[in-house]
C-alpha atoms as a printed R data frame, in Angstrom:
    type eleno elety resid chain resno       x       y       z
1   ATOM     1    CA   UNK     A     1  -8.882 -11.342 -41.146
2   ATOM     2    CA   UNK     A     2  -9.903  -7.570 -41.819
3   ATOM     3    CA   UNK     A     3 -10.790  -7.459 -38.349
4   ATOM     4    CA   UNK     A     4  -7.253  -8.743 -37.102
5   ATOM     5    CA   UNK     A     5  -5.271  -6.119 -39.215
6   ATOM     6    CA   UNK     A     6  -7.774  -3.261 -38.348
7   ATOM     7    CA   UNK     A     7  -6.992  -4.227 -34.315
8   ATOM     8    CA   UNK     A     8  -3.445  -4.014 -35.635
9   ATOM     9    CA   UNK     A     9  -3.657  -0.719 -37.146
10  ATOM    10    CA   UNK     A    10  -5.748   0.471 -34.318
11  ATOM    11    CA   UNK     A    11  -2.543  -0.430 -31.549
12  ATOM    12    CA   UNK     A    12   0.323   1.241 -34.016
13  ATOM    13    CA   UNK     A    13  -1.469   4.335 -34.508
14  ATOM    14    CA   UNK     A    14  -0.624   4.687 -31.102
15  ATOM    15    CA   UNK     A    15   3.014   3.914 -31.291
16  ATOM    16    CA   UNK     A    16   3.017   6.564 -34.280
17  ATOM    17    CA   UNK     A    17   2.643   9.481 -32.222
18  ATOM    18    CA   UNK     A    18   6.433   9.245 -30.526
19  ATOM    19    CA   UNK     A    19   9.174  10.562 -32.171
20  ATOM    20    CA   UNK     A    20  12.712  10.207 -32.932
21  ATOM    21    CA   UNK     A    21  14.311   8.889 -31.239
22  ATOM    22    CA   UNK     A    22  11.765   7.108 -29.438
23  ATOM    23    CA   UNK     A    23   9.928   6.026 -32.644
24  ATOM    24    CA   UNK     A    24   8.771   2.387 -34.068
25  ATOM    25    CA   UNK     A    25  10.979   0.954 -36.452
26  ATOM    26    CA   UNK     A    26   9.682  -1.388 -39.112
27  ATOM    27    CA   UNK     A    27  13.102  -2.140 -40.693
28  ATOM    28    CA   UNK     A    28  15.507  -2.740 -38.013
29  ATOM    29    CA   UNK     A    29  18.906  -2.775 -38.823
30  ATOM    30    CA   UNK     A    30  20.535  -6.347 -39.401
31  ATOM    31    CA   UNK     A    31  21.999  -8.058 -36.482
32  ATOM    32    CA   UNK     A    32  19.074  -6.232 -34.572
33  ATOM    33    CA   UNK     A    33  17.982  -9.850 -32.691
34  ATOM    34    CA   UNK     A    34  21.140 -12.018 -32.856
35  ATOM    35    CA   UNK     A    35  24.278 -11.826 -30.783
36  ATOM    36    CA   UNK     A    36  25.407 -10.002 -27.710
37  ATOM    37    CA   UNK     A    37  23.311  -7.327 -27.004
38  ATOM    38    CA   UNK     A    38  24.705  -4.184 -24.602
39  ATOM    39    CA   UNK     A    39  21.566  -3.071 -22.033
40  ATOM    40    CA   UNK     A    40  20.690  -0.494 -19.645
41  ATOM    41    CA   UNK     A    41  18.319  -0.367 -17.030
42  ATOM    42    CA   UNK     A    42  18.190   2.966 -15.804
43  ATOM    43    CA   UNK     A    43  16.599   3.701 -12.221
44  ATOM    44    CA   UNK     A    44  15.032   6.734 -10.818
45  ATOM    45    CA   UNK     A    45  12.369   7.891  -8.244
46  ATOM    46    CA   UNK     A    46  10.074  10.694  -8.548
47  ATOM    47    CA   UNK     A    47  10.888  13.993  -6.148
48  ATOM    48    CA   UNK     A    48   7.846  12.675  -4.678
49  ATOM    49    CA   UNK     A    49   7.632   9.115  -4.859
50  ATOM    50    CA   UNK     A    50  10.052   6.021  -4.882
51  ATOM    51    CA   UNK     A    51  10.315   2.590  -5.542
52  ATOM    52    CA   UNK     A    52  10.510  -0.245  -2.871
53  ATOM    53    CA   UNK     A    53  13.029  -2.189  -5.431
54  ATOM    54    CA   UNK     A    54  16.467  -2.919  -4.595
55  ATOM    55    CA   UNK     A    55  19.314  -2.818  -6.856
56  ATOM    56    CA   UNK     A    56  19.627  -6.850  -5.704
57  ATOM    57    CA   UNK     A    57  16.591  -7.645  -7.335
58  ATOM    58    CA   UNK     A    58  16.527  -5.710 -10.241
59  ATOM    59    CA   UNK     A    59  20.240  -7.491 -11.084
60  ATOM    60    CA   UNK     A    60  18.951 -10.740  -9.991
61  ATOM    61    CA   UNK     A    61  15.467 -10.107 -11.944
62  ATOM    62    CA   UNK     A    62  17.155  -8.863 -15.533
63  ATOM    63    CA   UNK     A    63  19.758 -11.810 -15.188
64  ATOM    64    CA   UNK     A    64  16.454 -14.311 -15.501
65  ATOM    65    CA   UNK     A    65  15.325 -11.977 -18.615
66  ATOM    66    CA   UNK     A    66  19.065 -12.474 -19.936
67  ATOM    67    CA   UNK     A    67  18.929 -16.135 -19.013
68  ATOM    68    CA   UNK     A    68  15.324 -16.479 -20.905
69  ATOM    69    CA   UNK     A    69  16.688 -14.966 -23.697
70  ATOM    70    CA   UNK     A    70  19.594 -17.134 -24.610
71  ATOM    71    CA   UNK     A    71  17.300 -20.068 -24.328
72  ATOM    72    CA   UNK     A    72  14.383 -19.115 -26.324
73  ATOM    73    CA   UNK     A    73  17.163 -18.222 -29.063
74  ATOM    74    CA   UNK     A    74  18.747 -21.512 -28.664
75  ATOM    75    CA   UNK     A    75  22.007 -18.940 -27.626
76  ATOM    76    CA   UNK     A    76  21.574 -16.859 -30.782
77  ATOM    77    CA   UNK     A    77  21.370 -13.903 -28.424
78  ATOM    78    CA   UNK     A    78  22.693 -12.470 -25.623
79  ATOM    79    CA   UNK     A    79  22.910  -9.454 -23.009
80  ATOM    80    CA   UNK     A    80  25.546  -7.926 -21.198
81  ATOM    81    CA   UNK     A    81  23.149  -5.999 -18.407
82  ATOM    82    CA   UNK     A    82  24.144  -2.597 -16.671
83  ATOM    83    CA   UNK     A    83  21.561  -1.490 -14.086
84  ATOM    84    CA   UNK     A    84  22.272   2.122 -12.908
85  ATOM    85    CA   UNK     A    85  22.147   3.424  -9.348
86  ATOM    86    CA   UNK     A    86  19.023   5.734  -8.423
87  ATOM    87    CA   UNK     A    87  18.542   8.667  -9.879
88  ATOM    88    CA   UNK     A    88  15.942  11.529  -8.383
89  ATOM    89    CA   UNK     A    89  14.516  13.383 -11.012
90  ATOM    90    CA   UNK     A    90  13.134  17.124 -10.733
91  ATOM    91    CA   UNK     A    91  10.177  16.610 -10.732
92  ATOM    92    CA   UNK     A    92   6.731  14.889  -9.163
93  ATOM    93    CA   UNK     A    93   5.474  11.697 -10.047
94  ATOM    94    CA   UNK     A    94   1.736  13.416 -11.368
95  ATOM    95    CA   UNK     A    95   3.758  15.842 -13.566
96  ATOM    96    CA   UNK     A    96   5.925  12.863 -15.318
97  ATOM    97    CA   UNK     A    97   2.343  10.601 -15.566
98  ATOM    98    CA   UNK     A    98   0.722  13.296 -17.528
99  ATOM    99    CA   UNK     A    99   3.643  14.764 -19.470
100 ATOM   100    CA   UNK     A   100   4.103  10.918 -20.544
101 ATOM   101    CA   UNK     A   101   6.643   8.468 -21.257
102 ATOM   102    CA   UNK     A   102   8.990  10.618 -24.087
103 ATOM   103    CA   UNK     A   103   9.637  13.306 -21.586
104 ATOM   104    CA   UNK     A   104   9.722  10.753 -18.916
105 ATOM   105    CA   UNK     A   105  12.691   8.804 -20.675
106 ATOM   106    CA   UNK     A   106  14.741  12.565 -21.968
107 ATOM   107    CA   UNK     A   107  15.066  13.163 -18.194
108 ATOM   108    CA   UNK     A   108  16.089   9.785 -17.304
109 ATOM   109    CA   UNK     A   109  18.797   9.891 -19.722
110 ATOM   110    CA   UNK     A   110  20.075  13.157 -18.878
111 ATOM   111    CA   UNK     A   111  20.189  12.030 -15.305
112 ATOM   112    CA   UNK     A   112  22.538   8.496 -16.086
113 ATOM   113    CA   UNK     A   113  24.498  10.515 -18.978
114 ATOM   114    CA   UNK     A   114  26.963  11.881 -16.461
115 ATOM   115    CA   UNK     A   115  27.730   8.157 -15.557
116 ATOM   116    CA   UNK     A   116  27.647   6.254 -18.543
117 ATOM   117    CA   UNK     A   117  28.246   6.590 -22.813
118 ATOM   118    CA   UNK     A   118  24.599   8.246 -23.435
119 ATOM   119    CA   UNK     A   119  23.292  10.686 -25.927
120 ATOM   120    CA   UNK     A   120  20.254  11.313 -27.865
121 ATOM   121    CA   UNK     A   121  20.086   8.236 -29.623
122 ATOM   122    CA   UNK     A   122  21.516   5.874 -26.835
123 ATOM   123    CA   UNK     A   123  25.171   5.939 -27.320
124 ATOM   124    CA   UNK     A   124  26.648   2.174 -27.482
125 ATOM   125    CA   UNK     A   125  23.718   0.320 -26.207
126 ATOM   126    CA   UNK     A   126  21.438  -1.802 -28.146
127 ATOM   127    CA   UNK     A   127  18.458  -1.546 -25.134
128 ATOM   128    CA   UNK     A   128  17.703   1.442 -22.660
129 ATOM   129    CA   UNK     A   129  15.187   0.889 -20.234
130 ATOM   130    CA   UNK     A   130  14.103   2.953 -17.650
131 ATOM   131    CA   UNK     A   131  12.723   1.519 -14.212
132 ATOM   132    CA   UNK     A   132  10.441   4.083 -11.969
133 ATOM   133    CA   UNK     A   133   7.522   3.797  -9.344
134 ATOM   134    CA   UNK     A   134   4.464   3.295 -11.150
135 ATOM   135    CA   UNK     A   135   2.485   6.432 -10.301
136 ATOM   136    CA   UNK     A   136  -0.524   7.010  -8.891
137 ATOM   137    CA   UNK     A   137  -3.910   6.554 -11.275
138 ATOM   138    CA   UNK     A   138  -5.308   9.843 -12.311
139 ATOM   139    CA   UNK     A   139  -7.500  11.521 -14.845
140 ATOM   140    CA   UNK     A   140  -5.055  12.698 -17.708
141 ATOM   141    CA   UNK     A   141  -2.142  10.361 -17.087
142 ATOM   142    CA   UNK     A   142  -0.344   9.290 -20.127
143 ATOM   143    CA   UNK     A   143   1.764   6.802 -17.985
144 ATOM   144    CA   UNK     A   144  -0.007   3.340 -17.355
145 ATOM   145    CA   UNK     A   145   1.339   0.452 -17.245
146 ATOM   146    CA   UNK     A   146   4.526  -0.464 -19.277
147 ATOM   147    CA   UNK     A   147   5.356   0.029 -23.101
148 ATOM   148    CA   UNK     A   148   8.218   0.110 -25.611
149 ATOM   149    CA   UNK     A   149   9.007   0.451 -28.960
150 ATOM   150    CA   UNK     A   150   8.887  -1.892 -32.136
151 ATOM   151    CA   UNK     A   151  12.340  -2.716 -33.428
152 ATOM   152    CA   UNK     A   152  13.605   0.138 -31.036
153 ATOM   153    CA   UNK     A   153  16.224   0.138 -28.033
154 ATOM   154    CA   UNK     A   154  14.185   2.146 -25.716
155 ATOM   155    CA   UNK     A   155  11.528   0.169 -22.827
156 ATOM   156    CA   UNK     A   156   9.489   1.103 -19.952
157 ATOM   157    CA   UNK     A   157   8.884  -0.700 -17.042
158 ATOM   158    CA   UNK     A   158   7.363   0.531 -13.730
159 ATOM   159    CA   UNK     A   159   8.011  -1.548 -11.168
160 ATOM   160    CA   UNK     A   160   8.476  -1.172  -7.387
161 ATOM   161    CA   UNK     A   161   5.030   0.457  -6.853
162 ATOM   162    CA   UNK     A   162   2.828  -0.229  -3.356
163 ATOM   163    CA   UNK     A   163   5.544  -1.809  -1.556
164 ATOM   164    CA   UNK     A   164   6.829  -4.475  -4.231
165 ATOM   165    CA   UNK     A   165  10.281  -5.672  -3.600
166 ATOM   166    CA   UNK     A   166   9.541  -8.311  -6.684
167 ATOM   167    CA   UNK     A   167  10.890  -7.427  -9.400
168 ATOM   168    CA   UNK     A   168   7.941  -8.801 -12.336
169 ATOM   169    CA   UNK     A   169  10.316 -10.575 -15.122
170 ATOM   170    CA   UNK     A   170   7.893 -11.759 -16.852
171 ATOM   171    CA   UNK     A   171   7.180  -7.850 -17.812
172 ATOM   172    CA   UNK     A   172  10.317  -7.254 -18.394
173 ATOM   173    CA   UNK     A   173  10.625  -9.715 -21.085
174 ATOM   174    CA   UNK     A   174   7.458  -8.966 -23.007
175 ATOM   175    CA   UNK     A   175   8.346  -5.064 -23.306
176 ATOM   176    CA   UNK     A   176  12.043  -6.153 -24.098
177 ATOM   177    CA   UNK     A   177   9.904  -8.990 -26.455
178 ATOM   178    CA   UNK     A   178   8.923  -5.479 -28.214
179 ATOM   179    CA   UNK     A   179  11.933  -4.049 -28.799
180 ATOM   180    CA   UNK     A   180  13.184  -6.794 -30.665
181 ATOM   181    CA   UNK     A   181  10.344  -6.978 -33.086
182 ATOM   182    CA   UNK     A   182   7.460  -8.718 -31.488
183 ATOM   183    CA   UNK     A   183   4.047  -7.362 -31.481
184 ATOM   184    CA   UNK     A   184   1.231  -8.869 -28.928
185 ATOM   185    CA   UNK     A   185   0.131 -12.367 -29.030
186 ATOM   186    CA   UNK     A   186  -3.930 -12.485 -28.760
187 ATOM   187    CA   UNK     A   187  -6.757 -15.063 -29.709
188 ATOM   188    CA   UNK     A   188  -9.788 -15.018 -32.436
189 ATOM   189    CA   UNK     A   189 -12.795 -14.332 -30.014
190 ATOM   190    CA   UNK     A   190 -15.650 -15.817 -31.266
191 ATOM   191    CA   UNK     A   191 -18.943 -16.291 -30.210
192 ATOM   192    CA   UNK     A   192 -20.652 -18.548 -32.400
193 ATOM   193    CA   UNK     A   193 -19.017 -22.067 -31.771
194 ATOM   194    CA   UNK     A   194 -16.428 -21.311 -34.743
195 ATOM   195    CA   UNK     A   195 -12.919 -20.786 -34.143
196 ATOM   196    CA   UNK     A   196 -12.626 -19.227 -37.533
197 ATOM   197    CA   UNK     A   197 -16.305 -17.654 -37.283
198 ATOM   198    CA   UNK     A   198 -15.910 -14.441 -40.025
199 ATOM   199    CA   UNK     A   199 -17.787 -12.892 -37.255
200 ATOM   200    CA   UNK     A   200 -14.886 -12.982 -34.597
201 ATOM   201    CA   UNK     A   201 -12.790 -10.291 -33.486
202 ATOM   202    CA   UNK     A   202  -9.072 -10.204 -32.968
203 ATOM   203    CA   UNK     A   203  -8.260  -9.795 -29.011
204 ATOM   204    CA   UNK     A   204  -5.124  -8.242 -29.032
205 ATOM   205    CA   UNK     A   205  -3.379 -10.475 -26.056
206 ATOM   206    CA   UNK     A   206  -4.563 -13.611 -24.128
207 ATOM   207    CA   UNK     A   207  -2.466 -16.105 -25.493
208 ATOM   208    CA   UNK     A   208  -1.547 -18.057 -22.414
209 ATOM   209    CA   UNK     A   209   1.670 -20.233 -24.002
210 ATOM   210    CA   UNK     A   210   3.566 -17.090 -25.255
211 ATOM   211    CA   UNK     A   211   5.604 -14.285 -23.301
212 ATOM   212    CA   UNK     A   212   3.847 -12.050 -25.855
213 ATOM   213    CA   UNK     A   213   0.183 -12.807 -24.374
214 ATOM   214    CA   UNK     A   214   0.569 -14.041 -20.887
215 ATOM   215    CA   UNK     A   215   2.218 -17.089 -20.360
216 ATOM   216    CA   UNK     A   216   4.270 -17.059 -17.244
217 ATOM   217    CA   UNK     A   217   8.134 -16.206 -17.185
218 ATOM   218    CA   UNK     A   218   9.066 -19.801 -17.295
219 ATOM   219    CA   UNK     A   219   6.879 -21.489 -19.252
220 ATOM   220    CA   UNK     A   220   5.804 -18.742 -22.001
221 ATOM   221    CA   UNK     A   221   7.565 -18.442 -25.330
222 ATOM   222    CA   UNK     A   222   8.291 -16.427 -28.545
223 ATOM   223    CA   UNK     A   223   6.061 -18.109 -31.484
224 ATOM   224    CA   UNK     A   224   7.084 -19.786 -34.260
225 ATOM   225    CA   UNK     A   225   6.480 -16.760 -36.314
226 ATOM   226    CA   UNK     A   226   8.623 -14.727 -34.339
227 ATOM   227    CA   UNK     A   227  11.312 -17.059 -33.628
228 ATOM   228    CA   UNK     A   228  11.200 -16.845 -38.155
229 ATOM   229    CA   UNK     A   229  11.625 -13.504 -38.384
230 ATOM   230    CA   UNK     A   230  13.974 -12.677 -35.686
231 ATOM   231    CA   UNK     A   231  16.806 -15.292 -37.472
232 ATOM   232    CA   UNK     A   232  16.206 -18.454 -34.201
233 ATOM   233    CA   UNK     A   233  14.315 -21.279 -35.551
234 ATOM   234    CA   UNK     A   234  13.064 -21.747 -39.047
235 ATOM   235    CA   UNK     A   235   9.290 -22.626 -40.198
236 ATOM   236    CA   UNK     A   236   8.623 -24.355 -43.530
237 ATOM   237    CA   UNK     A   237   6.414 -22.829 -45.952
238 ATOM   238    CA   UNK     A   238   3.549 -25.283 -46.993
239 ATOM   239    CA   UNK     A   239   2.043 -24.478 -50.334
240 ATOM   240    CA   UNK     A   240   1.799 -28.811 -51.547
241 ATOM   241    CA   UNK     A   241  -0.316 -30.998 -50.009
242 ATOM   242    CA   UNK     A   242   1.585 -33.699 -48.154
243 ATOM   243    CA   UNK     A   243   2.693 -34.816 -44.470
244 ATOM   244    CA   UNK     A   244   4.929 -32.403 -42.896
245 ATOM   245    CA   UNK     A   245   6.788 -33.012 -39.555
246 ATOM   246    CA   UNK     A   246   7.417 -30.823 -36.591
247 ATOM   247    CA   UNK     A   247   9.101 -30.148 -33.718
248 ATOM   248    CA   UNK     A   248   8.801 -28.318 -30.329
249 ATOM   249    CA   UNK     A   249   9.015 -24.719 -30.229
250 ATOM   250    CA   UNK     A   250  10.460 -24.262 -26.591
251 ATOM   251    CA   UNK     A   251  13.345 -26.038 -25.655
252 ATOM   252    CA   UNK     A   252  16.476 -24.330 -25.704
253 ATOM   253    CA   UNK     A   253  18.185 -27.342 -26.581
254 ATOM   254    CA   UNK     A   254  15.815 -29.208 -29.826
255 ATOM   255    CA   UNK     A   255  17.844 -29.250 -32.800
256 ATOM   256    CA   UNK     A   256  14.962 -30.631 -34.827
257 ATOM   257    CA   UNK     A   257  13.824 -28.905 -37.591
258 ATOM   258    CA   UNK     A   258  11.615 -26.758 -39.005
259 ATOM   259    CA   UNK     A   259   9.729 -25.586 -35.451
260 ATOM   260    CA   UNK     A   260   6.609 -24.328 -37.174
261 ATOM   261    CA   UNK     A   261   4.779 -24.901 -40.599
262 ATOM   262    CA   UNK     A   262   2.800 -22.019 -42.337
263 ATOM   263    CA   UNK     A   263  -0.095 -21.931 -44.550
264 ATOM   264    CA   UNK     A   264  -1.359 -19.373 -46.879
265 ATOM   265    CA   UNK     A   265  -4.648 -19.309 -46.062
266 ATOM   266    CA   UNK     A   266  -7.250 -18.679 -49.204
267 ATOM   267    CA   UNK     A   267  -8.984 -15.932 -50.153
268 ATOM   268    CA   UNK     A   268  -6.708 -13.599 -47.765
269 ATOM   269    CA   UNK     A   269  -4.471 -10.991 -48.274
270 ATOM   270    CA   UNK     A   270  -0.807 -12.013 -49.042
271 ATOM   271    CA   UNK     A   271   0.710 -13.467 -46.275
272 ATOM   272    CA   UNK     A   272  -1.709 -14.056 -44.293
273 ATOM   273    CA   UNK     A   273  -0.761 -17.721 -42.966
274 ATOM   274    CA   UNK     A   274  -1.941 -20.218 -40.416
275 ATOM   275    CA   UNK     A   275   0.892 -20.876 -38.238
276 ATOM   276    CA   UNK     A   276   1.662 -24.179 -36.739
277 ATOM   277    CA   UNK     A   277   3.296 -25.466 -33.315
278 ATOM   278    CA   UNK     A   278   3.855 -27.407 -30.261
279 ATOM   279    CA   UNK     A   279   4.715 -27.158 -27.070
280 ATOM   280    CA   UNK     A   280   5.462 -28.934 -24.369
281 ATOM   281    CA   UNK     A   281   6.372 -26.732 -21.535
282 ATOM   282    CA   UNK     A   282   3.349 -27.073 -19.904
283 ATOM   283    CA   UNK     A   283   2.923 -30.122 -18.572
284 ATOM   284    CA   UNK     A   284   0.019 -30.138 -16.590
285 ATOM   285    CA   UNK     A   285  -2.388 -29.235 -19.864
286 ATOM   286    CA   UNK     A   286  -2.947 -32.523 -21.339
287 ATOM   287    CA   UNK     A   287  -4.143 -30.742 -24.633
288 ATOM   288    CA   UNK     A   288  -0.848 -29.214 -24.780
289 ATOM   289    CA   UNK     A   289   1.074 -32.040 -24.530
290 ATOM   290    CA   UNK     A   290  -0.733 -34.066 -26.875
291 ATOM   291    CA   UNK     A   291  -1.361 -31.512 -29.822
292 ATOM   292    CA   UNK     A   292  -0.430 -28.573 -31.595
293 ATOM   293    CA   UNK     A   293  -1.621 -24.760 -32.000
294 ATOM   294    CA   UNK     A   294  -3.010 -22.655 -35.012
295 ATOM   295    CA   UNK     A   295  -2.265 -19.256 -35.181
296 ATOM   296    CA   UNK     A   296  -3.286 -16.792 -37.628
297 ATOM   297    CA   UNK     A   297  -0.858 -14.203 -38.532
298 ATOM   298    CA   UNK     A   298  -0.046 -11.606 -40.595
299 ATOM   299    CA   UNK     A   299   3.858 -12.267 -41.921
300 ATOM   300    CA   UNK     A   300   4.842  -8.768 -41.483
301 ATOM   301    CA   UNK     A   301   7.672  -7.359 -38.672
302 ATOM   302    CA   UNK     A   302   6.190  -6.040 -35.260
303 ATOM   303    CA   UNK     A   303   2.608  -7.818 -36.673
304 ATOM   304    CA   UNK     A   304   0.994  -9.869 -33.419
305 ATOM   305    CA   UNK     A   305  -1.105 -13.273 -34.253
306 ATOM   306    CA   UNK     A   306  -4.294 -14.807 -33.009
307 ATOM   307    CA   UNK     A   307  -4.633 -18.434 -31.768
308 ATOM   308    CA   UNK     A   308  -7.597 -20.450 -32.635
309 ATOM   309    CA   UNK     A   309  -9.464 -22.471 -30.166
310 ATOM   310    CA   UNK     A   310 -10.019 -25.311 -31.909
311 ATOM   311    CA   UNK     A   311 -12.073 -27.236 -29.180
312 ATOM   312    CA   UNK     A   312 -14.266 -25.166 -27.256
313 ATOM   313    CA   UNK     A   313 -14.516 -21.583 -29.301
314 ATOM   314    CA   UNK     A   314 -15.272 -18.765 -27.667
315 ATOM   315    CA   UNK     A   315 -14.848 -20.334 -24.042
316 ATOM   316    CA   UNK     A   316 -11.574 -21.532 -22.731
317 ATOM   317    CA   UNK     A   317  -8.499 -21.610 -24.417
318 ATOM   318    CA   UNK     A   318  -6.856 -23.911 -22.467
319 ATOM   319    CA   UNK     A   319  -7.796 -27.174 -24.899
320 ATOM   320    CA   UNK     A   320  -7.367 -24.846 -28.185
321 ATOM   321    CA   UNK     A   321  -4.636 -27.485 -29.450
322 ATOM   322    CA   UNK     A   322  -5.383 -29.663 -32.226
323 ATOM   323    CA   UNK     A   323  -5.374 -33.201 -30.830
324 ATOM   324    CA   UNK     A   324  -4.464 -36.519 -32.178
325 ATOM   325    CA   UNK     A   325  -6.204 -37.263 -34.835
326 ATOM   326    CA   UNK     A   326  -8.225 -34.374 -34.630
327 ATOM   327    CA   UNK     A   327  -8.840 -32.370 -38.146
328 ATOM   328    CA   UNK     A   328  -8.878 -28.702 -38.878
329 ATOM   329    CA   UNK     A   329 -11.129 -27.371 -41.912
330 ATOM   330    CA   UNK     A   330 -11.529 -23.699 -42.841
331 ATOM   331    CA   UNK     A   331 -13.893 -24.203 -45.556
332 ATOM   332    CA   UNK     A   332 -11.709 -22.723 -48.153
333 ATOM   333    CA   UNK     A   333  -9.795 -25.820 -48.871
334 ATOM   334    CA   UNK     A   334  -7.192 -26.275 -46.384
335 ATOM   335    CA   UNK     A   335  -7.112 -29.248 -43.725
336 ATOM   336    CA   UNK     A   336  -5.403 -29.817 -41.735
337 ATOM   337    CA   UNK     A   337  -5.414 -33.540 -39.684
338 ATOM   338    CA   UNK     A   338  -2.667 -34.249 -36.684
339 ATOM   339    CA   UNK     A   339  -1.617 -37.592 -37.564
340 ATOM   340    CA   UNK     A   340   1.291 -39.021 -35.029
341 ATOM   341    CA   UNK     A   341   3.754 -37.682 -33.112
342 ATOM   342    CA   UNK     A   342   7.012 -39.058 -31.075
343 ATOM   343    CA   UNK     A   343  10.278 -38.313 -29.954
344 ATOM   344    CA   UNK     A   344  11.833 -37.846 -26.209
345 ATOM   345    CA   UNK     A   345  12.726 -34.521 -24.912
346 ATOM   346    CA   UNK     A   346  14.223 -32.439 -26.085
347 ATOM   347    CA   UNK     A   347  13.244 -33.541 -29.913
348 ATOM   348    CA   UNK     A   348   9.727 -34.617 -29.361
349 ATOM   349    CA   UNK     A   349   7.891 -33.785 -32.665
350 ATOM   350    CA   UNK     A   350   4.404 -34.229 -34.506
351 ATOM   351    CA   UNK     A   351   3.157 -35.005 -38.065
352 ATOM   352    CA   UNK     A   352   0.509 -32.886 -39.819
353 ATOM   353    CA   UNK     A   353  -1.444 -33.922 -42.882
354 ATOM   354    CA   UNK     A   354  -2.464 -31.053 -44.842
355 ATOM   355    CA   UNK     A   355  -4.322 -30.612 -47.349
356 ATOM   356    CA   UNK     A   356  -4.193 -26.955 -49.719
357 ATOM   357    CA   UNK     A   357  -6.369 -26.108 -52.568
């Protein structure tokens, strides 16, 4: 697990280099994830460059962000969304890519601050993001790709670049995933056959079932661990041995209870936990409708987690469910054994016996 909070460290550092009021936050205020949140999506084009999006698709594109929202929070949040006209700024697209994305988002709000309630800070809104023509790849560009900040309001999402008229949602709602508190959602990679090998390295994304990692805009999720510390779904702490029950992480509708078991996992720091759940949302994967997924995760705000592949390590992680009545050992004293499952949508559930030193 040193490995997994050194990667951690390693993409933070990063984040620590922008300042107020653009910085990381690892205490957001309360409320921060809950209720109805007030967001802008600011536009602009370079003096030299502009995007191919319309205003139609941007609207129509954030109101499927909104719309995934409430129903990975089972309606425990909300956004009103105000996308601004166009704005040109001063200056060319090369100068804004390698003065980078705080000097990038100062002239952005300048630019909307005539036309709506901004200052420094943000004014009234809870999220600011600014929408711009990716620019063109060069040596000394700070701009790539999209970021935003932990716990913060502020997001950054290029779009419209090479003749696009798509607007990508599913980007929108990782770096919007951000700003509420998320961090990334990788794998262990391993290359010795164990999915727990000491000798694996924490990728920092790949998980292909979470919005976090790369599942797609429908079908990807928050995980359990999230969903826990952002106030949406409650996991049960698991330090007896016994048979626990869960259910399914992403339906907006399961009123089932708790969505994910953790377990402190031996000989680790404090709070490090394997994290348990299912999902059903992708219906084609066999594995993923039969079984569940073990994460390992730090239990700290903005902290990513790593999913095991508990069938074939190290080489697809399409079957890296725990199946029926498949049994997870980490050598240290905890099993864990999937032992039935049932339910119809939207309450389907599984039970888990495990077993803790």
């Amino acid at each position: 697990m040193a490995s997994l909070i050194a990667a951690v460290v390693a993409v933070t550092a990063a984040e620590a280099d922008f300042r107020y009021p653009y910085d990381v936050r690892t205490s957001p205020p309360q409320g921060w994830t809950t209720g109805l949140k007030q967001v802008l999506l600011i536009r602009a084009d370079f003096s030299d460059l502009s995007s191919t999006l319309s205003l139609a698709a941007t609207v129509s594109g954030m109101e499927k962000v909104r719309q995934k929202y409430v129903a990975m929070s089972y309606g425990l949040t909300d956004m009103n969304v105000t996308v601004s006209p166009v704005y040109i700024l001063p200056n060319t697209a090369s100068y804004y890519a390698k003065a980078g994305w705080e000097v990038l988002a100062n002239a952005m709000v300048a630019a909307a601050s005539a036309d709506y309630p901004l200052d420094a800070d943000g004014g009234v809104y809870d999220r600011i993001g600014f929408q711009y023509p990716p620019p063109p790849k060069a040596a000394g560009n700070i701009l790539s790709g999209g970021i935003a900040m932990c716990g913060n309001k502020w997001f950054w999402i290029p779009g419209g670049g090479g003749g696009s008229t798509i607007f990508q949602v599913i980007h929108a709602e990782h770096e919007i995933g951000h700003t509420y508190g998320s961090g990334h959602d990788g794998y262990w990679r391993v290359t010795d056959g164990d999915p727990i090998s000491p000798y694996g390295k924490a990728h920092e994304t790949g998980n292909p079932y979470t919005i976090m990692g790369g599942g797609g805009p429908i079908k990807g999720d928050f995980t359990a661990k999230a969903k826990e510390q952002f106030g949406w779904a409650q996991s049960q702490l698991v330090i007896t041995s016994g048979t626990y029950r869960l259910y399914r992480i992403d339906h907006p509708q399961t009123v089932g209870t708790p969505k994910g078991l953790k377990v402190p996992i031996p000989g680790e720091a404090p709070g490090v936990y394997y994290w348990l759940e299912m999902r059903r949302n992708f219906t084609t994967n066999s594995y993923e409708q039969n079984g569940l997924n073990i994460l390992k995760a730090y239990d700290e705000f903005r902290i990513g987690t790593c999913l095991l592949d508990l069938n074939t390590p190290g080489s697809s992680l399409a079957d890296a469910a725990l199946q029926l009545p498949q049994t997870f050992s980490d050598g240290k004293g905890v099993t864990i054994r999937a032992t039935d499952k049932g339910g119809v949508a939207p309450e389907e559930w599984m039970e888990v016996e495990i077993t803790v030193p």
